[in-house]
Structure formats: C-alpha cells, structure tokens
C-alpha positions as CSV (number, residue, x, y, z in Angstrom):
1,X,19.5,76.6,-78.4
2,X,16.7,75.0,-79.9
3,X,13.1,74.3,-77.7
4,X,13.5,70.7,-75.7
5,X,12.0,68.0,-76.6
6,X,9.3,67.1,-73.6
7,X,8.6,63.8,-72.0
8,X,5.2,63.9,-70.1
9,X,4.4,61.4,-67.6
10,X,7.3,59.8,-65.2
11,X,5.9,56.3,-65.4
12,X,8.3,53.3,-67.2
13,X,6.8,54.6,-70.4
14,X,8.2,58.2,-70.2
15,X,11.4,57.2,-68.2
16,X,12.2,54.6,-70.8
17,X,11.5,57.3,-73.2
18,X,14.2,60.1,-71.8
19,X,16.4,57.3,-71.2
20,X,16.7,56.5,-74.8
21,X,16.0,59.5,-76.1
22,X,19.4,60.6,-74.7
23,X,21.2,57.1,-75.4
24,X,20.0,57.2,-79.1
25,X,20.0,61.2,-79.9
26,X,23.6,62.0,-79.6
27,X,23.9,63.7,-83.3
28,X,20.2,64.4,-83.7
29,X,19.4,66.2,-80.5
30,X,22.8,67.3,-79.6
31,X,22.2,70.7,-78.2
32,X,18.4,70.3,-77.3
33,X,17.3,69.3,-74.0
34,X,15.1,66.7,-73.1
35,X,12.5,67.4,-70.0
36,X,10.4,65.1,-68.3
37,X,7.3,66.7,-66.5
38,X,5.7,64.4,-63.6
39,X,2.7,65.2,-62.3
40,X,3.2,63.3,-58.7
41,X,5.7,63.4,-56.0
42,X,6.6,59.8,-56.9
43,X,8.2,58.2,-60.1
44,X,7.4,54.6,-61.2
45,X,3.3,55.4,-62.3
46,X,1.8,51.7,-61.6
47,X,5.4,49.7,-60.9
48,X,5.0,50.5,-57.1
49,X,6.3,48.2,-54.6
50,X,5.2,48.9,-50.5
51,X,8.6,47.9,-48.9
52,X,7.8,47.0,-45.3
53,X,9.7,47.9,-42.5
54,X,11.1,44.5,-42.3
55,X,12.2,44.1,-45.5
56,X,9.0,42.4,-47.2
57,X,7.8,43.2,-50.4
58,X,4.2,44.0,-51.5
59,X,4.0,45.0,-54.9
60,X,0.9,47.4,-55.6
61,X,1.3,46.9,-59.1
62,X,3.1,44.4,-62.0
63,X,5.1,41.8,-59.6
64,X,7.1,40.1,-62.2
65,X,8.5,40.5,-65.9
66,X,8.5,37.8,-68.2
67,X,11.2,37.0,-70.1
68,X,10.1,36.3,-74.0
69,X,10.9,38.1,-77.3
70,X,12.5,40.9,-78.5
71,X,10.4,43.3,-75.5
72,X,11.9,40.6,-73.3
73,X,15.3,40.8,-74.3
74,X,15.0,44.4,-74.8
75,X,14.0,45.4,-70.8
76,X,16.8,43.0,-69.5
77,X,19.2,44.8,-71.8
78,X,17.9,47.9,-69.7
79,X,18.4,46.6,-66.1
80,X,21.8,45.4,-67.0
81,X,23.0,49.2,-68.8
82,X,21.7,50.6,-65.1
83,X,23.8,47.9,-62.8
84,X,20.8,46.2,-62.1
85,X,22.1,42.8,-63.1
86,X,22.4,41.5,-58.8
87,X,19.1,42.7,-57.5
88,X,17.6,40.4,-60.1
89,X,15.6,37.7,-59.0
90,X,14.4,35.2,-61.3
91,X,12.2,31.9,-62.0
92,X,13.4,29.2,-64.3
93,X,11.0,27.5,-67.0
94,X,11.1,24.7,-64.6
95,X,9.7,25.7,-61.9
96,X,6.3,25.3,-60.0
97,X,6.1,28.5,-60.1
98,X,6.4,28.8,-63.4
99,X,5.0,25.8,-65.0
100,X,1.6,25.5,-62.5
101,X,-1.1,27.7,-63.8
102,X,-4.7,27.3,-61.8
103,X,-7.8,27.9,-63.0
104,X,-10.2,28.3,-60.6
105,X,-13.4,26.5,-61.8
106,X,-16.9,25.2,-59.9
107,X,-15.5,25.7,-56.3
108,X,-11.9,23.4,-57.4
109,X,-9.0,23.8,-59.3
110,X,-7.9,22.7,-63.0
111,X,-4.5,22.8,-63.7
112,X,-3.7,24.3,-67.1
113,X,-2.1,22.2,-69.9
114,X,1.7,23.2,-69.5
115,X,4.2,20.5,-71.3
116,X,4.6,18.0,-74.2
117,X,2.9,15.8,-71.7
118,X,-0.2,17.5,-71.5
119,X,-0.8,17.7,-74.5
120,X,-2.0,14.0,-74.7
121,X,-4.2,14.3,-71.6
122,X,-8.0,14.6,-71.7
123,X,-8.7,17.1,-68.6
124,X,-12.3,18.6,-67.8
125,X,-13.2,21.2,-68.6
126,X,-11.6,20.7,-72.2
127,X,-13.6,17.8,-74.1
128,X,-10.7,16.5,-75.8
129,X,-7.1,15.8,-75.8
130,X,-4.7,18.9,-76.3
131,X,-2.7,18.3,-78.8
132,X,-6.1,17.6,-81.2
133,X,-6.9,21.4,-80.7
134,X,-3.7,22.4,-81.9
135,X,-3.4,20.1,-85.4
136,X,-7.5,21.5,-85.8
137,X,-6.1,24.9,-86.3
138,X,-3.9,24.4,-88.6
139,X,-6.4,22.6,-90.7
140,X,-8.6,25.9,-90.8
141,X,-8.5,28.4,-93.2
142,X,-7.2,31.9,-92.7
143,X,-10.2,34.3,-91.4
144,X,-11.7,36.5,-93.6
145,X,-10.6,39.9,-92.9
146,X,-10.0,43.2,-94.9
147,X,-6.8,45.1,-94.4
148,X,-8.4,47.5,-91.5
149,X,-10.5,44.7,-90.2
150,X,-10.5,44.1,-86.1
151,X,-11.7,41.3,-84.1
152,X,-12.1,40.3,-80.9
153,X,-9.7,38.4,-78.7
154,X,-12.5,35.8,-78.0
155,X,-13.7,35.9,-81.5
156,X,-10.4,35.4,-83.2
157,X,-9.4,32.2,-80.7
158,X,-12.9,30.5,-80.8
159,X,-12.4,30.8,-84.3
160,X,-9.1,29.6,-84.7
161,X,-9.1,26.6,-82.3
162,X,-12.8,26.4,-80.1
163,X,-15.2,27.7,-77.9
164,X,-13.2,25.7,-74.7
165,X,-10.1,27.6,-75.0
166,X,-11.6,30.8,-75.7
167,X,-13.9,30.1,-72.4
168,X,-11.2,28.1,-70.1
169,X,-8.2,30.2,-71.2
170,X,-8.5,33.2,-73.2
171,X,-11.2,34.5,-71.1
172,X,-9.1,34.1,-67.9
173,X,-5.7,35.3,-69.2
174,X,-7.2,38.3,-70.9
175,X,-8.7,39.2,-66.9
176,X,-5.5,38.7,-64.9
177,X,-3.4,40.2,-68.2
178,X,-5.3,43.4,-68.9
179,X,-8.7,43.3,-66.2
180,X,-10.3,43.7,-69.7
181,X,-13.3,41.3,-71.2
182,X,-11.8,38.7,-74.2
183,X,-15.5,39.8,-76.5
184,X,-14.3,43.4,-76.2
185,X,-10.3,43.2,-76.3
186,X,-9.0,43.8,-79.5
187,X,-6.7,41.6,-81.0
188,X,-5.1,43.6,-82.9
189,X,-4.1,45.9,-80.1
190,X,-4.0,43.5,-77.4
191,X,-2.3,40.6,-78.9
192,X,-0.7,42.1,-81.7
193,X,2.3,39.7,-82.6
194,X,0.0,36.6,-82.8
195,X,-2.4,38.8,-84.8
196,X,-0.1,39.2,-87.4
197,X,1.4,35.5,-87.4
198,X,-1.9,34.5,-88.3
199,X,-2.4,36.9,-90.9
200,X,0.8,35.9,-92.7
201,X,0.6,32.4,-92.2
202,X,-3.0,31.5,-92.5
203,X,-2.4,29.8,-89.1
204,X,-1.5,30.8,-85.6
205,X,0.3,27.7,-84.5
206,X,1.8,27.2,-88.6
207,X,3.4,30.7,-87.7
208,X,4.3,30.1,-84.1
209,X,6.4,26.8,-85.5
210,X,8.2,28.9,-88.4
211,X,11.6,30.5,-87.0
212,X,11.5,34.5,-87.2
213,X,14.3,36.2,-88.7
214,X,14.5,39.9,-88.2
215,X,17.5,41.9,-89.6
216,X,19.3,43.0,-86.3
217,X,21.4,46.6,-86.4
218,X,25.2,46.0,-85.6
219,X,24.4,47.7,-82.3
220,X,21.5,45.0,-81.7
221,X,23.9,42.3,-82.6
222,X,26.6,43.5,-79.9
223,X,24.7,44.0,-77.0
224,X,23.1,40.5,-77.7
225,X,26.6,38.5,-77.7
226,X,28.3,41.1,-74.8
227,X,24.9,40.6,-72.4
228,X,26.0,38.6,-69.2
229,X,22.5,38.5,-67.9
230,X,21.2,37.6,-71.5
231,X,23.4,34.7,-72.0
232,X,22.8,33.8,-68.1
233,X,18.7,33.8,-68.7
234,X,19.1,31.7,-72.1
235,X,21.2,29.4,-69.9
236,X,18.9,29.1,-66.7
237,X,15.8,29.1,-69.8
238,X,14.2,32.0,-67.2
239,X,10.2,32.3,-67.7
240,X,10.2,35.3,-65.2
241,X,11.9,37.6,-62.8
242,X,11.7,40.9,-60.9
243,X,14.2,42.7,-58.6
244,X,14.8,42.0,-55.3
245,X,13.9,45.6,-53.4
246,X,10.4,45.4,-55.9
247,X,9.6,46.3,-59.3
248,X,9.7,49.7,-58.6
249,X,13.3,49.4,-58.5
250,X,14.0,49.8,-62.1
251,X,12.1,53.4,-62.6
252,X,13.4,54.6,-59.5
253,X,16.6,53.6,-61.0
254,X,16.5,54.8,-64.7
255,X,15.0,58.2,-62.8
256,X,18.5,58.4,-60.8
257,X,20.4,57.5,-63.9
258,X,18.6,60.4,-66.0
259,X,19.4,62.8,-63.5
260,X,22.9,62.1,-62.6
261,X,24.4,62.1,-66.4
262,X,27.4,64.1,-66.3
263,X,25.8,66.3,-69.4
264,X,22.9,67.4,-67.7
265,X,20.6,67.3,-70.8
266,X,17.9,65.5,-68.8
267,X,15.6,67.5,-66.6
268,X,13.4,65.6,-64.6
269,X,10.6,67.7,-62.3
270,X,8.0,65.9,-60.1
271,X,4.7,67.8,-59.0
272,X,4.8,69.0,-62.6
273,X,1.1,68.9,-63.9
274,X,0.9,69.0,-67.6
275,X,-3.1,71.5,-67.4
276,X,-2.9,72.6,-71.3
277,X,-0.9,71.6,-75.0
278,X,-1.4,73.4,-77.9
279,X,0.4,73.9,-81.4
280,X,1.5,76.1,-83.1
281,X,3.1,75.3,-86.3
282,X,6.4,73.3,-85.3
283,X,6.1,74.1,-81.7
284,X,3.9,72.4,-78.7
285,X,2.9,75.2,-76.4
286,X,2.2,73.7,-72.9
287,X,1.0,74.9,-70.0
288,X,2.6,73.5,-66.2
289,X,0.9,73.6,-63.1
290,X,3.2,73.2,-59.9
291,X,2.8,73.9,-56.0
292,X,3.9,77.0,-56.5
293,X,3.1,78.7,-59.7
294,X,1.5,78.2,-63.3
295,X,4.4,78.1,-65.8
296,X,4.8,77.8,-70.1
297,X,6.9,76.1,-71.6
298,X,7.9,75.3,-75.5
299,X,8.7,71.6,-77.3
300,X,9.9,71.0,-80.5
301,X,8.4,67.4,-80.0
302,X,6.0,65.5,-77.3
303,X,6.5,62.6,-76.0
304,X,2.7,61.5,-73.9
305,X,3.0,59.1,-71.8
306,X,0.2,59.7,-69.6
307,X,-3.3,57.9,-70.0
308,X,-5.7,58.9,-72.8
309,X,-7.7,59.9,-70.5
310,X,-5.3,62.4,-68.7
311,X,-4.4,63.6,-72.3
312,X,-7.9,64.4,-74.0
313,X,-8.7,67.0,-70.2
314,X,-4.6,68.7,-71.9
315,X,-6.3,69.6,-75.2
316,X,-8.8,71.8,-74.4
317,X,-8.7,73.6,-77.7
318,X,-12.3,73.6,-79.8
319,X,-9.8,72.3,-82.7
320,X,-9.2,69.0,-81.2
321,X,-12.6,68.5,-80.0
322,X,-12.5,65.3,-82.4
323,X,-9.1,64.4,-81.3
324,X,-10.3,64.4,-77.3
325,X,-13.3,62.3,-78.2
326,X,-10.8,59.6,-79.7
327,X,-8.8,59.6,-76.5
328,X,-11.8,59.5,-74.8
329,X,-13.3,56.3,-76.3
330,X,-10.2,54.5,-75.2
331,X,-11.6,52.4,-72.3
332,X,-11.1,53.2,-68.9
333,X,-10.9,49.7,-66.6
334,X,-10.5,50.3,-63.0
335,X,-8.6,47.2,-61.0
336,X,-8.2,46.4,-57.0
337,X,-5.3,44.8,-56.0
338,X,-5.0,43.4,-52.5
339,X,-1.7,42.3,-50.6
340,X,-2.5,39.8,-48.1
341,X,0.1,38.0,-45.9
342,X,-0.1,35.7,-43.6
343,X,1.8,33.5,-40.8
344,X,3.5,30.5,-41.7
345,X,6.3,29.5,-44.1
346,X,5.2,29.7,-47.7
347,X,2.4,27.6,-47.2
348,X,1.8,27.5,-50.8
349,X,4.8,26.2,-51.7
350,X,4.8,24.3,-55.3
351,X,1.4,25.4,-55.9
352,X,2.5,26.8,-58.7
353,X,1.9,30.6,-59.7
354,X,-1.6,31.3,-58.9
355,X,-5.1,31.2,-60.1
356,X,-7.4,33.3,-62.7
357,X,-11.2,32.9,-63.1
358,X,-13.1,32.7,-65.9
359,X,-16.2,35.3,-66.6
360,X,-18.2,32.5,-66.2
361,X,-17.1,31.8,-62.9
362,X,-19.2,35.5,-61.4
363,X,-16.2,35.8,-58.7
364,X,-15.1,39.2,-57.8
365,X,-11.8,37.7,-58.0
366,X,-9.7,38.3,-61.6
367,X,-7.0,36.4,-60.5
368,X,-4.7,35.6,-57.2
369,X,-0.9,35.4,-57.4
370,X,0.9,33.3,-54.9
371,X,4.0,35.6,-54.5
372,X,6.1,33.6,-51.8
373,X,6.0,30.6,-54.0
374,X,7.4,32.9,-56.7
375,X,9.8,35.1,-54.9
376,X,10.5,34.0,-51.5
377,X,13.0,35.9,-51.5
378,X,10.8,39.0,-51.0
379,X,9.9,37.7,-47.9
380,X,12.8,39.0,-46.4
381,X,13.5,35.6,-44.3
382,X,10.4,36.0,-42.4
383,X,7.5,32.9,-41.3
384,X,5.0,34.2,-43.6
385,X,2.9,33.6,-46.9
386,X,2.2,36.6,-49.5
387,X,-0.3,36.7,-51.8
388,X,-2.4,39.3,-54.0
389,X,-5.3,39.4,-55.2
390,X,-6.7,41.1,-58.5
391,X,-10.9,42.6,-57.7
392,X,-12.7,44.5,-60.7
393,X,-12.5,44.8,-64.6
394,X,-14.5,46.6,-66.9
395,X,-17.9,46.5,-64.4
396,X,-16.2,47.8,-61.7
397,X,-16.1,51.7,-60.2
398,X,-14.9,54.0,-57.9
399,X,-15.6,57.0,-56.4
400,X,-13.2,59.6,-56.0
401,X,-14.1,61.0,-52.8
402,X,-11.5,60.3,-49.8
403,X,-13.8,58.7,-47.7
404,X,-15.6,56.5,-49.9
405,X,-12.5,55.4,-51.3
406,X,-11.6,54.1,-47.5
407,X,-14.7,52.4,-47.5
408,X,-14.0,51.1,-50.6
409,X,-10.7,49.6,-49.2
410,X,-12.5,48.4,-46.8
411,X,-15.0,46.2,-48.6
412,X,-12.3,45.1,-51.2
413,X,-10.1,44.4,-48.2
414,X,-13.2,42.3,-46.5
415,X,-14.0,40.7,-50.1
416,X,-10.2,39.3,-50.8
417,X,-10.0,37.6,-47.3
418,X,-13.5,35.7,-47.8
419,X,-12.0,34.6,-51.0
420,X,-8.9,33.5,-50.3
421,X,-10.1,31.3,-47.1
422,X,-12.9,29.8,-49.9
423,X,-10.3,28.9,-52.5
424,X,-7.2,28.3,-50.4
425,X,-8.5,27.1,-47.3
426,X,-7.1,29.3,-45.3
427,X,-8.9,29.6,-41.4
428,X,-6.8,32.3,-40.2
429,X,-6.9,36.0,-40.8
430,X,-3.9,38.4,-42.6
431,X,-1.5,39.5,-40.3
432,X,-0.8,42.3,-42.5
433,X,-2.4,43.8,-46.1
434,X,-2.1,46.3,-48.3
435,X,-5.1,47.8,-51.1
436,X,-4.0,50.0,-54.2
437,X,-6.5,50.6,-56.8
438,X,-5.0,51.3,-60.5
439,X,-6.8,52.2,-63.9
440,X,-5.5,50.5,-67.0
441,X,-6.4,51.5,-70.2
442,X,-7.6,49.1,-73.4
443,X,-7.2,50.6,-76.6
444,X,-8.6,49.8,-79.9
445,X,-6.5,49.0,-83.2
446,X,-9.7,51.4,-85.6
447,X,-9.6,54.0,-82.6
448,X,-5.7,53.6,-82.2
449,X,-5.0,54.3,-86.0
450,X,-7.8,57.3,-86.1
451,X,-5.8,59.0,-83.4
452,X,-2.3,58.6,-85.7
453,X,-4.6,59.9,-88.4
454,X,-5.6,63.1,-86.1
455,X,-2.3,63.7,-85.0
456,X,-1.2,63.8,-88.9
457,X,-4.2,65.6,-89.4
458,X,-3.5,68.4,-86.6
459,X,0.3,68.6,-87.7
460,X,0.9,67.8,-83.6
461,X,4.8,67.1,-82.7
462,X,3.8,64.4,-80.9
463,X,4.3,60.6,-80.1
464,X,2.3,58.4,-77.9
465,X,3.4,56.2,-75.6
466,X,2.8,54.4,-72.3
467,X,-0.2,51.3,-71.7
468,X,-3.1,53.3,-72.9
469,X,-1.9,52.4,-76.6
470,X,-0.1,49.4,-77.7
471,X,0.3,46.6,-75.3
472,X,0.2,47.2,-70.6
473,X,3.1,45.0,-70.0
474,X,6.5,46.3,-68.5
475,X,7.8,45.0,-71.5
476,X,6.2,46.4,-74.4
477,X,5.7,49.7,-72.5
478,X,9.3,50.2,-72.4
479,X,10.0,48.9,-76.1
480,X,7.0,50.8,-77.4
481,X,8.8,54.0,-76.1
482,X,12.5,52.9,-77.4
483,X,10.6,52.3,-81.4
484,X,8.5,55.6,-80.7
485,X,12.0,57.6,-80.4
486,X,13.2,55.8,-83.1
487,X,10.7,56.3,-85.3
488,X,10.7,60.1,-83.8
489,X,14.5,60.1,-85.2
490,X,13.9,58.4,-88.6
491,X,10.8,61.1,-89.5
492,X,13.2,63.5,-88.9
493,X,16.6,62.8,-90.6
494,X,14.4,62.8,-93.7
C-alpha cells in the first residue's frame, strides 16, 4: 500500500481537507490512506463555542458565517452533506441584525450606509452623499500596477473612492475582519476577489455591476439545483447564520463523520504533535510527538494546516532556513475576545449587529458584537443579553506564562466591562463572562507567492492551507482546502 497522504492540523482547514480529500479521491487515492495529526485534545482550532450549563452559547471564536459567493454556497453545501441542515440558525438580509452596522465614533454612534436609501443621505462623518462616492470611482482610471505589484487595503480604497471610506469603513472592517491594520493588509491576499475585479475591469464598482459567469462542473451544477438549504437561503435572501449548539458544531461534526466512514481510510489522532518534516525525494518524513512516545511516519503528500508560525519551528533542516524565514515573516496578530452577559431580555434588541472602531478612535476595543440581537436563540430561553467584545490587533501581546496570562484575563476582562458600560450604557455588572485569546495570521500576496516558489524550489509534497494564507473566514478556509485537494489531484493525473 502506498504511504498516506497526511493532514496536519484538526482545525476547519484540515478537517475540510480530509473530508474532501476522501469525497473527491475515490480513483486517485484509492488504496492510500489519509491521516490527520492534531496536536490538541480538542478539534475545531479557533471555531470554539463555551456551551454553558444552561444551554447558552458563548462563542470563543467566529460567531456567525456569512452567506455570499461561491465560499458561501460552498460551506452550506457542507453542513447540509453532514445533516446539519436543522441546527441551522440564520438571519435574513432584512434584519436589524443584519442591515444595522455601528460605527463607534467621538463617544456616539454613526450608522453605516446600508440600502438604496442611503445612498442619497449626507451623514457625518462622510462629507458627501453616498451614491457620489460610488459614480467617482468609476470615473477613475485603473491603478498603475505591474503584474507582481501589491498594495495596501487602505491604499487601494483611498485610491479608488477617498480618504473617508478608507478612514470610516475600511479601517474599521479590516479590525473586526482580520484584527489586522488596513496600511499594512494586503489586498491582494486579504481581499482578493475585489482585487482582481478591479484589475480586469479598471473599476471596482464597474466589476461588481457586471454578472460573473464561471463554467460550473456537472457535479457543481447538481448539488446547486438538489440543495434544500441552498434554494431555502436564496428564498429567505439569508446575510448570515451559524448552528444552534455553536459554531463549533460543524468541526466537531465533519471530525465524527471522518471517523465513522464505513471504509476506514480516515485516521484522525488528537495529542498528535507534528515536532519535525523533512523530504526526501517523493516522500515527507515527519516526526510525531504524543503523550506517550516519539513516533515517524511517511506521506506521499502534506497537507499544513497549522499556522506559519507552527510550520517554520517543523522544518528545522539548515536547507529550508530560507523557507522558515518566509513562514516566519507572515504576521503574527494576537486578538482578546470577551463574552459578557448580562440580565435582562435582549436589551439590545434592533440595535442592529454591533459596533467596530476606527484606528483613529485609540479604543482598546476592535469591535463589539451584540449576539442576542443576532441569535437569540443561543440564549437558550433565558432573561439575559450576550455580547462579545474583540481587544488587541497588531500592537497587542501576551505572555505565555500561566499566571500572567490570568492576569491578563483579568485586565482584558476589567477593560471590556468599562467599555461596554461607556458605549452601551450599561450600569450594571456581567452576571457571567468568558476570555479566550486567539492568534490570527495576515499573510502577504510577495511573501505568499515566494513560499509557492520555495516549495517548488525544495520539491516539498506539500499544500498549504488553513488562515495563515489566503483569506481567515470560515468560508474561504474551508474552500481554500476543497481547491488545494483539487489542485493536489489535477498536478497529479498529469
């Protein structure tokens, strides 16, 4: 039997990975098996929901999927192929929830521009009408870029349209998106769809209007028109839903799916830390630590889908010295997030989703989500009000001692509440909280394509996958690893 082919990492990235590695590799890797190595006790990486004795939700991590292009449609073709379809909970288009975005601006709210309406209202902090923003662009010419030319998130918007929306709402979304700063972002990497509309239209909004038509597989075509919950989100025009038992439901779930297939050509094993990968030739040697014992192991392929970080410490060998400073330059952004709940009914009702706050703004705060006006049904029927709240970005550090961390905890704990009670108004104090602190990593488009090149360069069997790379949401985590396995099977029917 030939070597496996290894998954590393047991977030959504390398789940999603296994899961269609076996779905799409039926003649390919027919007798090979595929193993997935996870480091923790737990599955899921950053989808981590803190269910509460009483049935209330906090989620430590994403709290809601959007539903919007192909990734969109993609993930809820996912949930529905694992029976997921009930515990789905979602948020129409219009709803408060989904149509109020805050910005929190000089000690008062704005409301963002959100309908055709809108767009014909003059609202501070913007110094003119909507709509006149949008027919600008299109009057500008196509920036001057070469081929393997980057720019910044900021840059590229202020260009296109003006300083105001790269300030007011560029600046905000890029914190409560990706805890990353708009100057530094790039847009290639970041935000690479609308990158790319731009580039072939010579204007954002000019390609944005123009109707996309992408060849669709016979496969594609059939799951679209035999989806239940795809034809019932078109109809109910969704913006955005999660699963009633938490996010975490759907790793937990693909993880139990992978494990229960009546061929048993998935292997999944948790306290499984990846120390050491090396090649040889066609075959990844790699080295596993468990609780018990140090073991090897051989891959015809790799799939990574742990963070760059994590990766460059696994190639130790003086060859890929280059390669590990690569991986290495990747940026590292640490981000606080806070559950805080307290008594009383949704008292945010029809505020709408939340808040985010601008750079300029100095607040510790990236962004606060008002999660019982979004899902109430995560309260679990109870008299209360949930929200989180996002603390750090790229100027914020930890220590990884124990003890500091629980000071740590502390102060962000303390930090959130005197927040909250400034922008909300609230008097009283959390009945109940929860702090989690994740890293999320920013990659560059230059540094992104120099690692292809390395991995070219080093003849490595291996794909990369998983937030560090090409996009942090659920969704393009999950389709990123669906198009690396296909692109893993195209290279090698060849």
């Amino acid at each position: 039997m030939s070597n496996p082919v290894v998954v590393i990492g047991g977030g959504i990235s390398g789940l999603s990975a296994a899961f269609y590695l076996h779905k799409l590799g039926h003649t390919f890797l027919k007798h090979q098996k595929i193993i997935l190595l996870e480091g923790s006790e737990r599955m899921g990486g950053w989808m981590h929901s803190k269910r509460m004795d009483d049935g209330v939700i906090h989620e430590l991590g994403p709290r809601s999927i959007r539903f919007a292009g192909d990734s969109g449609t993609n993930t809820l073709l996912l949930v529905e192929s694992l029976g997921l379809s009930k515990e789905v909970i979602a948020v129409s288009k219009r709803e408060p929830a989904a149509k109020k975005r805050l910005l929190y601006l000089n000690d008062q709210f704005v409301q963002l521009p959100n309908g055709f309406l809108d767009l014909f209202k003059k609202k501070p902090p913007f110094k003119q009408r909507f709509y006149k923003y949008l027919l600008d662009e299109q009057k500008k010419p196509k920036l001057e870029l070469k081929d393997d030319d980057d720019i910044s998130v900021y840059d590229f918007i202020e260009k296109r349209f003006d300083k105001d929306i790269a300030d007011f709402i560029i600046d905000p979304l890029c914190r409560g998106i990706t805890a990353g700063d708009a100057k530094k972002l790039s847009m290639k990497s970041a935000f690479p769809q609308l990158f790319k509309l731009e580039r072939e239209h010579g204007s954002l909004i000019k390609g944005l209007l123009r109707p996309t038509i992408r060849k669709r597989t016979e496969q594609e075509i059939h799951d679209l028109l035999s989806s239940r919950l795809l034809r019932e989100a078109k109809a109910q025009k969704w913006s955005m839903w999660s699963l009633r038992n938490g996010i975490q439901t759907l790793p937990e779930k693909l993880a139990d799916y992978l494990h229960n297939l009546e061929d048993h050509r998935v292997e999944i094993y948790k306290d499984s830390k990846v120390t050491q990968i090396d090649f040889d030739g066609d075959i990844a040697n790699i080295t596993i630590k468990t609780p018990d014992e140090t073991v090897e192991l051989q891959s015809s392929h790799v799939f990574s889908a742990i963070p760059a970080n994590s990766l460059s410490k696994c190639l130790n060998s003086d060859r890929f010295s280059k390669f590990r400073d690569r991986l290495n330059s990747i940026e590292h952004i640490n981000v606080a997030v806070v559950n805080l709940e307290f008594l009383g009914k949704n008292r945010l009702k029809d505020r709408g989703f939340g808040f985010l706050t601008p750079s300029s703004s100095k607040s510790p705060l990236l962004g606060v989500t008002f999660d019982s006006s979004s899902f109430p049904q995560q309260d679990a029927g109870k008299d209360i009000t949930r929200v989180t709240c996002m603390i750090g970005g790229t100027s914020f550090s930890l220590s990884n001692g124990s003890a500091e961390n629980q000071e740590k905890h502390l102060k962000l704990l303390k930090t959130a509440i005197e927040w909250i009670k400034k922008c909300l108004a609230f008097e009283d104090e959390p009945i109940r909280y929860n702090v989690a602190i994740n890293e999320y990593n920013v990659g560059h488009s230059r540094t992104l394509n120099a690692i292809d090149d390395e991995i070219k360069a080093k003849r490595c069997n291996m794909s990369l996958i998983g937030a560090s790379y090409r996009g942090i949401s659920v969704n393009e985590c999950i389709h990123n690893s669906r198009q690396a396995v296909v692109n893993f099977f195209n290279s090698n029917n060849k």
